[in-house]
C-alpha positions as CSV (number, residue, x, y, z in Angstrom):
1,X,-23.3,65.7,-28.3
2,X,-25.4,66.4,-24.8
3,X,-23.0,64.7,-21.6
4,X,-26.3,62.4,-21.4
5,X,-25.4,61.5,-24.8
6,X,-21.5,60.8,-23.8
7,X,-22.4,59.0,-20.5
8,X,-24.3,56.7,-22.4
9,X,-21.7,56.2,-25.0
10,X,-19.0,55.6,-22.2
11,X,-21.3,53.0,-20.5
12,X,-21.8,51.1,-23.9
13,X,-18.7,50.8,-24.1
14,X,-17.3,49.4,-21.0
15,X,-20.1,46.8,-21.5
16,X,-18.7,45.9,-25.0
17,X,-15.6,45.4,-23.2
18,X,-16.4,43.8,-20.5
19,X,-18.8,40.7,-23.1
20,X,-15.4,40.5,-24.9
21,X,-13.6,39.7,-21.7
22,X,-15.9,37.2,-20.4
23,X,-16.0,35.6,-24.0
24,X,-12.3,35.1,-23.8
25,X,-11.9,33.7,-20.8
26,X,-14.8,31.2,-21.5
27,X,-12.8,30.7,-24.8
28,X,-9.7,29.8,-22.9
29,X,-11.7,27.0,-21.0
30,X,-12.9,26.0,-23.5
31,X,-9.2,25.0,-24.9
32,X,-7.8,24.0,-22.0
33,X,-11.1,21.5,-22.0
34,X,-10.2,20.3,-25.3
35,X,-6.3,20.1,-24.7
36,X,-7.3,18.0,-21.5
37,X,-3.7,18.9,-20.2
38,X,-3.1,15.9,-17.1
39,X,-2.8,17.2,-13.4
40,X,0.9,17.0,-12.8
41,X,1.0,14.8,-9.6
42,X,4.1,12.5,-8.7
43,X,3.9,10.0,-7.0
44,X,8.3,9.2,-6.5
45,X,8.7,10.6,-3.4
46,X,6.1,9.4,-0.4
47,X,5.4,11.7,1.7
48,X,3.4,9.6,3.7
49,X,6.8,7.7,4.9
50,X,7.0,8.0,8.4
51,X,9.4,4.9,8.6
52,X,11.1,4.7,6.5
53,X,9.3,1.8,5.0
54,X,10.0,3.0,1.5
55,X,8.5,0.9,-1.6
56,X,10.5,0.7,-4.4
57,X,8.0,-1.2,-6.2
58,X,5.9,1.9,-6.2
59,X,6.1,2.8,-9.7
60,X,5.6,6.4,-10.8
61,X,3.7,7.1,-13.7
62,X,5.8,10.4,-14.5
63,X,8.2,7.5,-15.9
64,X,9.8,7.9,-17.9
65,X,9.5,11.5,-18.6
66,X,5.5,12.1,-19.3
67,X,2.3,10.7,-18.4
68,X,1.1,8.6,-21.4
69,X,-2.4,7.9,-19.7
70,X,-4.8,9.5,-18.5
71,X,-8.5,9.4,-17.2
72,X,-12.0,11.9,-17.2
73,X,-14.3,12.2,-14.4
74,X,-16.9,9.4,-14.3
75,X,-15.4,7.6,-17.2
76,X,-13.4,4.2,-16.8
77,X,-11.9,4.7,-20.2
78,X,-8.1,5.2,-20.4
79,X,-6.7,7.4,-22.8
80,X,-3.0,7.0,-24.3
81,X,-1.0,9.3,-25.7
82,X,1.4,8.8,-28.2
83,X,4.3,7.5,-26.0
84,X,1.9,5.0,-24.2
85,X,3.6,2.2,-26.4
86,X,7.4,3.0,-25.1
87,X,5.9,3.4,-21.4
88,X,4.4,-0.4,-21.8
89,X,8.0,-1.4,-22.8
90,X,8.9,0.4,-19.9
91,X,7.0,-1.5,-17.6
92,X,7.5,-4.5,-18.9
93,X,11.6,-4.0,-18.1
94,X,10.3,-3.2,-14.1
95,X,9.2,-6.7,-14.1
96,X,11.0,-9.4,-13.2
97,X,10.5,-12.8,-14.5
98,X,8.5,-14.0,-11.0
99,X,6.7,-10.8,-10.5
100,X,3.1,-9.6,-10.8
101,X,2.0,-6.9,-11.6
102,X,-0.6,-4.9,-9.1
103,X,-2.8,-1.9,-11.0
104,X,-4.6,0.1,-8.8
105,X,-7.5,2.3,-10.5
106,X,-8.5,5.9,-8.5
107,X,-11.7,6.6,-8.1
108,X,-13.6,9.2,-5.9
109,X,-17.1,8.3,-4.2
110,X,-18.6,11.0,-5.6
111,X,-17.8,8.8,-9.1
112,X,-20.7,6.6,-10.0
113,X,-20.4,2.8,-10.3
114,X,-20.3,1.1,-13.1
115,X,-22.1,-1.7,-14.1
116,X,-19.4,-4.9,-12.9
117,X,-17.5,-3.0,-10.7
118,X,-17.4,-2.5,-6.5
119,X,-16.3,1.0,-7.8
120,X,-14.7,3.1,-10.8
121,X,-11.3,2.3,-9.5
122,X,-11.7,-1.3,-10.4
123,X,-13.3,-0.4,-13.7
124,X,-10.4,1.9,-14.4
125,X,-7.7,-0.7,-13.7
126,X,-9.5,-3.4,-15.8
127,X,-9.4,-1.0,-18.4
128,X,-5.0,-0.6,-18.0
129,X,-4.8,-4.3,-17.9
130,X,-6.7,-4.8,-21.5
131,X,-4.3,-2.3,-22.5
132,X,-1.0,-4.0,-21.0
133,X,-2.9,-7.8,-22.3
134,X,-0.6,-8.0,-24.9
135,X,2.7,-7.6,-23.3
136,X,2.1,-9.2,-20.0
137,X,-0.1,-12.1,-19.3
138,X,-3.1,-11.0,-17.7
139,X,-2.8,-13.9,-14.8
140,X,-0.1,-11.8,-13.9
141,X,-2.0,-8.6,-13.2
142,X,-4.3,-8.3,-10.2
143,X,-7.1,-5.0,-10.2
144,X,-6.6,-2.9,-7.3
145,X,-8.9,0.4,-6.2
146,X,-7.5,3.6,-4.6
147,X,-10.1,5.9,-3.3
148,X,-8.8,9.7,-3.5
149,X,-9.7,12.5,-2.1
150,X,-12.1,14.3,-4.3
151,X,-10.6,17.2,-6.0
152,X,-12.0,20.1,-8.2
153,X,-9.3,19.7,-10.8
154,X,-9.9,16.2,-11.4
155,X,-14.1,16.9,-12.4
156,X,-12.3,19.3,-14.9
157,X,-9.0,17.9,-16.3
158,X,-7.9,15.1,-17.1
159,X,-6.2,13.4,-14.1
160,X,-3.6,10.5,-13.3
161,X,-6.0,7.3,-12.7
162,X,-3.4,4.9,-11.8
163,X,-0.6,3.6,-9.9
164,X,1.6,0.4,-10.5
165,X,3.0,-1.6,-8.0
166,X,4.8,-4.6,-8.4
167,X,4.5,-7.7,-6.5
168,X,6.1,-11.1,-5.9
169,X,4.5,-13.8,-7.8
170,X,2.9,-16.7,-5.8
171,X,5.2,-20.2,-5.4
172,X,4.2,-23.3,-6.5
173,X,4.7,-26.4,-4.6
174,X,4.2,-29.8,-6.6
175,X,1.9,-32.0,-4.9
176,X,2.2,-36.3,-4.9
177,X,0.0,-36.5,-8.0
178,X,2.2,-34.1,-9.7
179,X,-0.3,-30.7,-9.8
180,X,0.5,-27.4,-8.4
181,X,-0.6,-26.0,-5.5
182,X,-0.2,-22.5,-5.4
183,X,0.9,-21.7,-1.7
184,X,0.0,-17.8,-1.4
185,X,-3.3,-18.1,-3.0
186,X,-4.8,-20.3,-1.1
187,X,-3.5,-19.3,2.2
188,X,-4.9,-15.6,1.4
189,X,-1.4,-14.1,3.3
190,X,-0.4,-10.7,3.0
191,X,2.2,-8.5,4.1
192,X,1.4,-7.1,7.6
193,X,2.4,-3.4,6.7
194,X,2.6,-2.1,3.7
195,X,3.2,1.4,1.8
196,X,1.2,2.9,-1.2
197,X,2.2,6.6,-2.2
198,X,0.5,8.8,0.0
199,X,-0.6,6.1,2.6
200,X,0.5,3.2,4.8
201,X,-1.7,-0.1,5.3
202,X,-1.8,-2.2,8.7
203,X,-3.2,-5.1,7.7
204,X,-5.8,-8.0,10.4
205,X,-6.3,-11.0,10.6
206,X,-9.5,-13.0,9.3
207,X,-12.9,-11.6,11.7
208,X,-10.1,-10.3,14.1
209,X,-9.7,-6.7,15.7
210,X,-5.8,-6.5,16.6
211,X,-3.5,-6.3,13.9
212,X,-1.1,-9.3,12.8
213,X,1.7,-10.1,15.0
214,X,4.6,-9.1,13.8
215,X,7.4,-6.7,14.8
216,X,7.5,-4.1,11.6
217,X,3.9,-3.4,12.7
218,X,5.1,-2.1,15.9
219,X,8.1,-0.4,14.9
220,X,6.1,1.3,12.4
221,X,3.3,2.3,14.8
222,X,6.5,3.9,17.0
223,X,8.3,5.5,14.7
224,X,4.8,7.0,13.6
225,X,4.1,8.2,17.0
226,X,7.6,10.0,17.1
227,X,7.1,11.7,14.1
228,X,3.6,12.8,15.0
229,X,4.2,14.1,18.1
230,X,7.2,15.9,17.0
231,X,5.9,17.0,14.0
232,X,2.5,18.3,14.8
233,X,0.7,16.8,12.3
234,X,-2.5,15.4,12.1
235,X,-3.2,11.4,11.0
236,X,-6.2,10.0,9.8
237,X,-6.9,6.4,10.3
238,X,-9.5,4.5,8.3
239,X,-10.7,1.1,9.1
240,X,-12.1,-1.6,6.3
241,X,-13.3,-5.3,6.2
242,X,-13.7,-8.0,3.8
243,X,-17.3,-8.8,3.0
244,X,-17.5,-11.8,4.6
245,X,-20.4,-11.1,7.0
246,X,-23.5,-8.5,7.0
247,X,-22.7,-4.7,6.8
248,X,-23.4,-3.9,10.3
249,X,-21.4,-6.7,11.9
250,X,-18.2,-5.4,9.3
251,X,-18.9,-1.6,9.9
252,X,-18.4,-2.5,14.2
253,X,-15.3,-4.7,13.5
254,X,-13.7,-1.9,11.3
255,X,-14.5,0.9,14.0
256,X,-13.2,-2.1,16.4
257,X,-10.0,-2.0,14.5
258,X,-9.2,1.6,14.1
259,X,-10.1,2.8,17.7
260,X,-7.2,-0.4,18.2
261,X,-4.5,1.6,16.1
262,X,-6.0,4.6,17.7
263,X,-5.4,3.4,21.3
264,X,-1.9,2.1,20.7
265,X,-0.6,5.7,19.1
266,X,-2.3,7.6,22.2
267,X,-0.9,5.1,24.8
268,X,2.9,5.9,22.8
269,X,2.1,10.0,23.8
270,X,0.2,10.6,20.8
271,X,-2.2,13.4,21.6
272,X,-6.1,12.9,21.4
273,X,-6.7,15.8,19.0
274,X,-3.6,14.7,16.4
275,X,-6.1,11.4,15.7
276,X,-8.7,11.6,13.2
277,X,-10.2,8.0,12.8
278,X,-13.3,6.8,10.8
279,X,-14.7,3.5,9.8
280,X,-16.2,2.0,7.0
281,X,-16.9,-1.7,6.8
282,X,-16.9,-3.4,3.8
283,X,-17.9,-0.4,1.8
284,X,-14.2,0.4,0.3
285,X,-12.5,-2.4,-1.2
286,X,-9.1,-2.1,-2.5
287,X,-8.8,-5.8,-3.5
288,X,-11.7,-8.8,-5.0
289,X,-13.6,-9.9,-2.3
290,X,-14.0,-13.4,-4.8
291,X,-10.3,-14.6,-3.9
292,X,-8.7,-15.3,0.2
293,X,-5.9,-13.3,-1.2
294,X,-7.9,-10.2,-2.2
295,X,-10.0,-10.4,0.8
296,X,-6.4,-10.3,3.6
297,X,-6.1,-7.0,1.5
298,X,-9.4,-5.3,2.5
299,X,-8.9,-5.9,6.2
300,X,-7.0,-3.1,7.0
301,X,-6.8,0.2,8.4
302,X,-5.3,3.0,6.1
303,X,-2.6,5.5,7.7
304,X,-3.0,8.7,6.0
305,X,-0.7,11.7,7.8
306,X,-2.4,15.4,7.0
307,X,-0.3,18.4,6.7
């Protein structure tokens, strides 16, 4: 055999080896596609907690030892597993006898919309409740929508869609004729301040550009201040409105409202390049816009700190 003959041979070969090794590793995709293993993510420890507002009606959905739903990108439909069943007994003891129960759905906005829906998140939390409908009373449960960061992993594994949170349950005063009024409802309240995983919500008034009055706000916004200027780290502030109004007056009243948060942490020391803010009107809901209550949630401006 001429060394033509052998240099050939030798080439053929590493090709052959090198189509094998690309075939196995597509392979392996392949089953870890099919397996749909869920992104690990817990959510039991907040980093977000400059505060020390901790929520311990945060629930993690690594409870109680595996994650028994799951999501795929650009699909509302939750899949169980086969411990879903013990997890909705599970939830079901979290709950007090006067308590709601608040879902909040992920969604990214690269995601599309679906039909019925401000976005997936809502879609994705109406599709938990139908599966919690028969163990909790679906007046109790209120759909909720967390925009996340988009992330690679999630447009190829299956990812956590959902976080739990419980919440006091309205009071009912009895009026003279004997009916119920229900006095949270209609008054559209909400906490002024308020802590969801990886985030912390300051929450406005109706149509107005300073936050509520109320003391936690501030000591939160001081604390913050502290930590950031100690710490380094960057924060990101995002302002949001109700849709009450067109989309350019709510666009200027949410940049109104997060250059307000913005000022107060820079008049406290907080240095200029430590503050990333951006606003986005009514665009983001995290609540229905259809109810006063759900609307007092989307006036807000999001506290996110970056590492």
């Amino acid at each position: 055999m001429s060394k033509r003959q052998i240099l050939w041979l030798v080439l053929w070969l590493l090709l052959v080896i090198f189509s094998c090794w690309l075939f196995w590793d597509s392979c392996k995709d392949c089953n870890n596609c099919q397996e749909r293993a869920v992104t690990e993510e817990s959510t039991s420890d907040a980093t977000n907690n400059a505060t020390g507002l901790a929520d311990p009606d945060v629930f993690s959905l690594n409870q109680p030892d595996k994650i028994p739903l799951y999501f795929n990108w650009e699909d509302p439909t939750a899949f169980t597993t086969d411990k879903f069943p013990e997890y909705k007994k599970w939830i079901v003891e979290q709950l007090g006898d006067k308590d709601n129960l608040e879902i909040y759905g992920f969604y990214s906005s690269d995601e599309p919309t679906p039909d019925g829906f401000d976005n997936m998140g809502f879609a994705r939390a109406a599709k938990v409740r139908d599966l919690l409908s028969d163990v909790i009373d679906p007046s109790r449960m209120t759909l909720r929508a967390k925009k996340v960061d988009d992330d690679a992993e999630m447009r190829k594994n299956a990812f956590r869609g959902v976080i739990f949170r419980k919440a006091a349950a309205a009071v009912a005063d009895n009026n003279a004729d004997g009916s119920d009024t229900n006095t949270t409802e209609n008054t559209g309240s909400t906490a002024s301040v308020e802590q969801l995983d990886d985030r912390e919500i300051v929450y406005f008034p109706f149509n107005d550009t300073k936050k509520e009055v109320d003391p936690r706000i501030d000591e939160y916004l001081d604390n913050l201040a502290k930590r950031i200027i100690a710490s380094g780290e960057k924060v990101r502030l995002t302002g949001h409105t109700d849709n009450v109004g067109s989309a350019a007056y709510n666009m200027s009243l949410s940049d109104k409202r997060v250059r307000y948060v913005r000022r107060i942490l820079r008049t406290k020391g907080v240095p200029r390049e430590q503050i990333i803010f951006e606003a986005k009107g009514m665009t983001e809901p995290t609540a229905t816009n259809s109810t006063d209550e759900g609307r007092a949630k989307n006036r807000r401006v999001e506290v996110q700190l970056l590492k």
